[in-house]
matplotlib code that plots the C-alpha trace (Angstrom):
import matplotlib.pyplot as plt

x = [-0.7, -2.6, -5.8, -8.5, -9.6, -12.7, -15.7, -13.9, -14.0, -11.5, -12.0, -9.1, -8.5, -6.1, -3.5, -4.0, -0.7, 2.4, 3.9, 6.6, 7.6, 10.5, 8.5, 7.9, 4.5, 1.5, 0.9, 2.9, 5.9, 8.6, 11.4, 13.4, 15.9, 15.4, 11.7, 9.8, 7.7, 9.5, 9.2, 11.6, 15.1, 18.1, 21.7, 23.8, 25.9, 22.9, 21.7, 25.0, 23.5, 25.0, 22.8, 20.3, 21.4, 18.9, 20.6, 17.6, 17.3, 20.8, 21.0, 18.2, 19.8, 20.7, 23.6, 25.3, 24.5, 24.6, 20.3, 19.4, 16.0, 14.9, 12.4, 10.1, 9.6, 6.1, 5.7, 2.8, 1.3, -0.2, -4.1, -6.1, -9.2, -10.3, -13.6, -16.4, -17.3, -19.8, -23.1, -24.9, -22.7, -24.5, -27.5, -29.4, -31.6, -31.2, -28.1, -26.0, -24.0, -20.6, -21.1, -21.0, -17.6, -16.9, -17.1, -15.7, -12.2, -12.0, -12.3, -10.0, -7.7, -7.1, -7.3, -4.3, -2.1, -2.9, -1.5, 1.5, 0.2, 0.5, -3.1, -4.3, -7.1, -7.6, -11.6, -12.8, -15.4, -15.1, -11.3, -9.2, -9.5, -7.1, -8.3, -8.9, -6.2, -3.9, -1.1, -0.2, 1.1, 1.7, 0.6, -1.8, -5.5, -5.5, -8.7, -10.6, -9.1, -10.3, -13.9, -14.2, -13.9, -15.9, -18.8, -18.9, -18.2, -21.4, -20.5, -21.8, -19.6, -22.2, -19.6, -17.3, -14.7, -11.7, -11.7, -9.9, -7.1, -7.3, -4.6, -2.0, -1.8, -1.1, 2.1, 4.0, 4.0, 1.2, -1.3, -5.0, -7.3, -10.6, -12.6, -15.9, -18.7, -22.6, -21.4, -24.5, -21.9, -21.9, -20.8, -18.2, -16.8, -16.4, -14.9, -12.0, -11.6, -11.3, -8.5, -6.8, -6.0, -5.3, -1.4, -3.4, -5.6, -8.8, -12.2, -15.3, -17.4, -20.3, -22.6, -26.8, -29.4, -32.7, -34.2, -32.9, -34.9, -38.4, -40.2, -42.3, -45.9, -47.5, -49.2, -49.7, -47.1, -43.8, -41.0, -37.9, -34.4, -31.5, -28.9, -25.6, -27.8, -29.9, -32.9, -36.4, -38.8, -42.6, -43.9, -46.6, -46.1, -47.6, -47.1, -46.3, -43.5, -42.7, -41.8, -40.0, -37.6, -36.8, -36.4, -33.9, -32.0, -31.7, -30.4, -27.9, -26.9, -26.4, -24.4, -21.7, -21.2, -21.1, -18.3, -16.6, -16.5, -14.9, -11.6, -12.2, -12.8, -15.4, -17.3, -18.8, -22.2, -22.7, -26.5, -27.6, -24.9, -21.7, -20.7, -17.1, -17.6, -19.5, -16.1, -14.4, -16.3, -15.9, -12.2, -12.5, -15.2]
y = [134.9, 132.2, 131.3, 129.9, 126.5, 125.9, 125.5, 125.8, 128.9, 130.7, 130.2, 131.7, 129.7, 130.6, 128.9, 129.9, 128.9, 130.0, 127.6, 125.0, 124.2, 125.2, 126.4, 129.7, 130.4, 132.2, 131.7, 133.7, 131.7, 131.8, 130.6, 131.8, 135.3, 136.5, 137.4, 141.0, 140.2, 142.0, 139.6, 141.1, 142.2, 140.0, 140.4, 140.6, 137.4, 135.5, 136.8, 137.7, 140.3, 143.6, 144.6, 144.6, 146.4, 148.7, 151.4, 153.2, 149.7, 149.1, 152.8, 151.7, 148.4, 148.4, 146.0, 148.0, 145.1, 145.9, 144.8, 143.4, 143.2, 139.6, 138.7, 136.4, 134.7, 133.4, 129.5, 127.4, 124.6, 121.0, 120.9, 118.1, 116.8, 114.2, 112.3, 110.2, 108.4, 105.7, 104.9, 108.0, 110.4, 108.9, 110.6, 113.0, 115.8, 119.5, 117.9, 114.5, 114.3, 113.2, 116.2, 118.8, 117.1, 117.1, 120.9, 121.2, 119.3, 121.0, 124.8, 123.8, 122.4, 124.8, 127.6, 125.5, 125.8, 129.5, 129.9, 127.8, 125.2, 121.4, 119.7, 115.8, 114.0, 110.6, 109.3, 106.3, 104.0, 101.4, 101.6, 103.8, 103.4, 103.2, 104.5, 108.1, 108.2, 111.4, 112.2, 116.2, 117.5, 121.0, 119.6, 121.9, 120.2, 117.4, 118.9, 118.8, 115.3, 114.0, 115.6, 114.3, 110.5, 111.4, 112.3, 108.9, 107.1, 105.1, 104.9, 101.4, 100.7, 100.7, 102.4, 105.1, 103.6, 103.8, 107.6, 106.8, 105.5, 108.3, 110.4, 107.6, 109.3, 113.1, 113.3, 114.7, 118.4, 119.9, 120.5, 122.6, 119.8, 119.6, 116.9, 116.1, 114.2, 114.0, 112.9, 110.5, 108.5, 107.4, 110.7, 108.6, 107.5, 111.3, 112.3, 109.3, 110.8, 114.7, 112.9, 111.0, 114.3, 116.5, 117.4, 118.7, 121.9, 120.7, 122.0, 120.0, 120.3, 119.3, 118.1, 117.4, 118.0, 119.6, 116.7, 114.2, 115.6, 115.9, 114.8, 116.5, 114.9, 116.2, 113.4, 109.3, 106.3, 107.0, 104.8, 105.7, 103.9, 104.0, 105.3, 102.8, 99.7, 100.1, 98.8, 100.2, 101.1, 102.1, 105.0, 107.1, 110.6, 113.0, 116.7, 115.0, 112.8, 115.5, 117.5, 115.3, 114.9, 118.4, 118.2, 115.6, 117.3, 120.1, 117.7, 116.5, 120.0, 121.0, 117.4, 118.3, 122.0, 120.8, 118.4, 120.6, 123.3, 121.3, 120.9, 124.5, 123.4, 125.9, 123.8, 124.8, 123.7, 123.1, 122.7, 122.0, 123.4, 124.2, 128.0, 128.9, 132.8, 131.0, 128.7, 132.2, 133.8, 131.3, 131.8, 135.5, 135.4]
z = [112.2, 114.0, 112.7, 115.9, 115.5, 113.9, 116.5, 119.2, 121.4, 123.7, 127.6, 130.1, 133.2, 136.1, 138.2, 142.0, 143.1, 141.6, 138.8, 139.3, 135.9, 133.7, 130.7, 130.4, 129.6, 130.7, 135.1, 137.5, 138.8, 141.9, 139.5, 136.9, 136.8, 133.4, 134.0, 134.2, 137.4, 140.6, 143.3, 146.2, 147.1, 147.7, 149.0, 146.1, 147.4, 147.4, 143.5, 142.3, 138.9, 139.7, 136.7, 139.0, 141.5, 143.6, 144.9, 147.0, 149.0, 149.3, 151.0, 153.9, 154.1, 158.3, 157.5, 154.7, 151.9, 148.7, 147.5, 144.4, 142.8, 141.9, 139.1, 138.0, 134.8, 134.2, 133.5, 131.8, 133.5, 132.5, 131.9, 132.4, 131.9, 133.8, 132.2, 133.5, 130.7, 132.3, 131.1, 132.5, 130.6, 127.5, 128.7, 125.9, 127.0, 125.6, 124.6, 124.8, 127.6, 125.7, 123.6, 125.8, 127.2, 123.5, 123.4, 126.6, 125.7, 122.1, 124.0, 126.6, 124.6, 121.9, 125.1, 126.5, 123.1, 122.9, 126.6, 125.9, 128.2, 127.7, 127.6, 128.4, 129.2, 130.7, 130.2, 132.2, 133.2, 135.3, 134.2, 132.8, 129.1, 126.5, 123.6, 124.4, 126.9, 125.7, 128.0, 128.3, 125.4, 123.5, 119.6, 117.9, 117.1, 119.6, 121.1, 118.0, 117.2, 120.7, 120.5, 117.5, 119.6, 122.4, 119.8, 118.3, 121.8, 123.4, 126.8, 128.5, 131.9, 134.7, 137.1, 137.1, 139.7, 136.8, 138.1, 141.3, 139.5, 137.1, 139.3, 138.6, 134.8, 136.2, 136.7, 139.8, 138.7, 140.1, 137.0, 136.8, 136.4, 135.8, 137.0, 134.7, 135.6, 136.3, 139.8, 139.9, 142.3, 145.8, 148.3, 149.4, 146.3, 145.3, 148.6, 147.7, 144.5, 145.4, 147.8, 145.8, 143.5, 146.6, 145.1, 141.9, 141.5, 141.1, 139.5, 139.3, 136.4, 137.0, 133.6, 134.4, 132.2, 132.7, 131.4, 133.7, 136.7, 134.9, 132.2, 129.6, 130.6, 133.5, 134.3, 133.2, 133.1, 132.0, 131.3, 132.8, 133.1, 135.5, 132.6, 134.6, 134.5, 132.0, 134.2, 133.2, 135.5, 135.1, 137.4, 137.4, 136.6, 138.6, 140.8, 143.8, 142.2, 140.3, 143.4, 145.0, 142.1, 141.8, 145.8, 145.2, 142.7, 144.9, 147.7, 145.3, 144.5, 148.3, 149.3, 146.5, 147.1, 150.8, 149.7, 147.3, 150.0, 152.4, 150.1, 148.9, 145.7, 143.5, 141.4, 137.5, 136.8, 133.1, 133.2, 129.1, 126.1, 126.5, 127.5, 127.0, 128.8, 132.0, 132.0, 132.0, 134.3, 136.7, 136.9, 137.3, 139.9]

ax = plt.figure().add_subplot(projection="3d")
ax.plot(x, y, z, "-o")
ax.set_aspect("equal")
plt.show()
């Protein structure tokens, strides 16, 4: 029997359009014959399997055909997590940024082996990079093996532009991928990259911290920094600034669902620690 990874919890996802692959697996498919899914009727020429014959439809057939029933066999799909991994993801408030994508990939990935799905993951700053790169794959323990990397990583490209090329390293099977990031990028740079994975099934995951849009004083100097350039900044602290931070984040908020709902998309806001069941819930929604 097969013992759950350690730390990492179950999430289930699903696959909104029917799977293409040749693997059977978990998501509802079009393909295959020797499946337990009923998808239609057939003229026997056309799915020669007299075993399958349907004698009730063949009688209301108007032509006199003999009908068949035809089946589905459920496939699995790729998974892949696509990863801003640019100097804001380094961020720590209620929790560093890099580990709550570190939770995020060891779930997922240990939720794709149980499904029978292959899993990968492609992190990048202002390029795609290397080291972390993992391209799909069914091996047990990659997830905790890859969270494990992202923990000890200290993110420093000022940019995240490596994520438009990101969709090079997907494949042309149409995968479930989710797209992480704090999206502290320019509108215009997020619309390109929604586009440039439009073949793909897409979630954004969206990762802020309640820390990033306040601070603990309520009032006096504080030192803040621009976590992509690493620029300091003194300002003074007070309601009115205050408010209008909060206003902005809620600006932010609003621009991206406004984006994300103009290619259908349904983002997941990951606001502090990592929550398998709210990744669940957001697929059964």
């Amino acid at each position: 029997m097969t013992q759950q990874a350690p730390n990492a919890r179950e999430v289930h996802y699903r696959f909104a359009t029917p799977a293409m692959r040749h693997f059977p697996g978990h998501h509802r498919s079009t393909r295959g014959e020797s499946g337990f899914e009923f998808r239609g009727h057939a003229a026997l020429l056309d799915a020669p399997d007299p075993r399958r014959l349907d004698l009730h439809a063949s009688l209301r057939d108007p032509f006199g055909n003999w009908v068949v029933r035809v089946y589905s066999q459920r496939k699995s799909i790729p998974v892949v997590v696509v990863a801003d991994l640019s100097a804001s993801m380094g961020f720590a408030g209620t929790r560093r940024k890099l580990d709550v994508l570190a939770d995020f990939v060891d779930s997922l990935a240990w939720s794709a082996w149980r499904t029978g799905d292959s899993f990968g993951f492609v992190g990048c700053d202002a390029a795609v990079r290397d080291d972390v790169l993992l391209p799909p794959t069914r091996m047990r323990g990659v997830g905790a093996t890859l969270a494990q990397a992202l923990r000890g990583l200290a993110p420093e490209g000022e940019s995240a532009r490596g994520l438009l090329s990101a969709s090079r390293y997907l494949g042309r099977q149409r995968a479930l991928v989710f797209l992480v990031s704090d999206f502290h990028l320019p509108l215009p740079e997020v619309e390109a990259l929604i586009a440039s994975m439009a073949h793909h099934e897409v979630v954004p995951v969206v990762l802020w911290d309640p820390i990033e849009f306040s601070l603990t004083a309520q009032r006096g100097l504080a030192n803040v920094m621009d976590p992509e350039s690493g620029r300091r900044r003194l300002v003074w602290w007070r309601p009115a600034l205050r408010d209008r931070w909060r206003a902005a984040q809620e600006q932010r908020r609003e621009a991206l669902l406004h984006l994300f709902r103009a290619d259908r998309l349904k983002p997941l806001f990951i606001e502090g620690a990592f929550d398998a069941d709210a990744v669940t819930r957001h697929f059964m929604q």
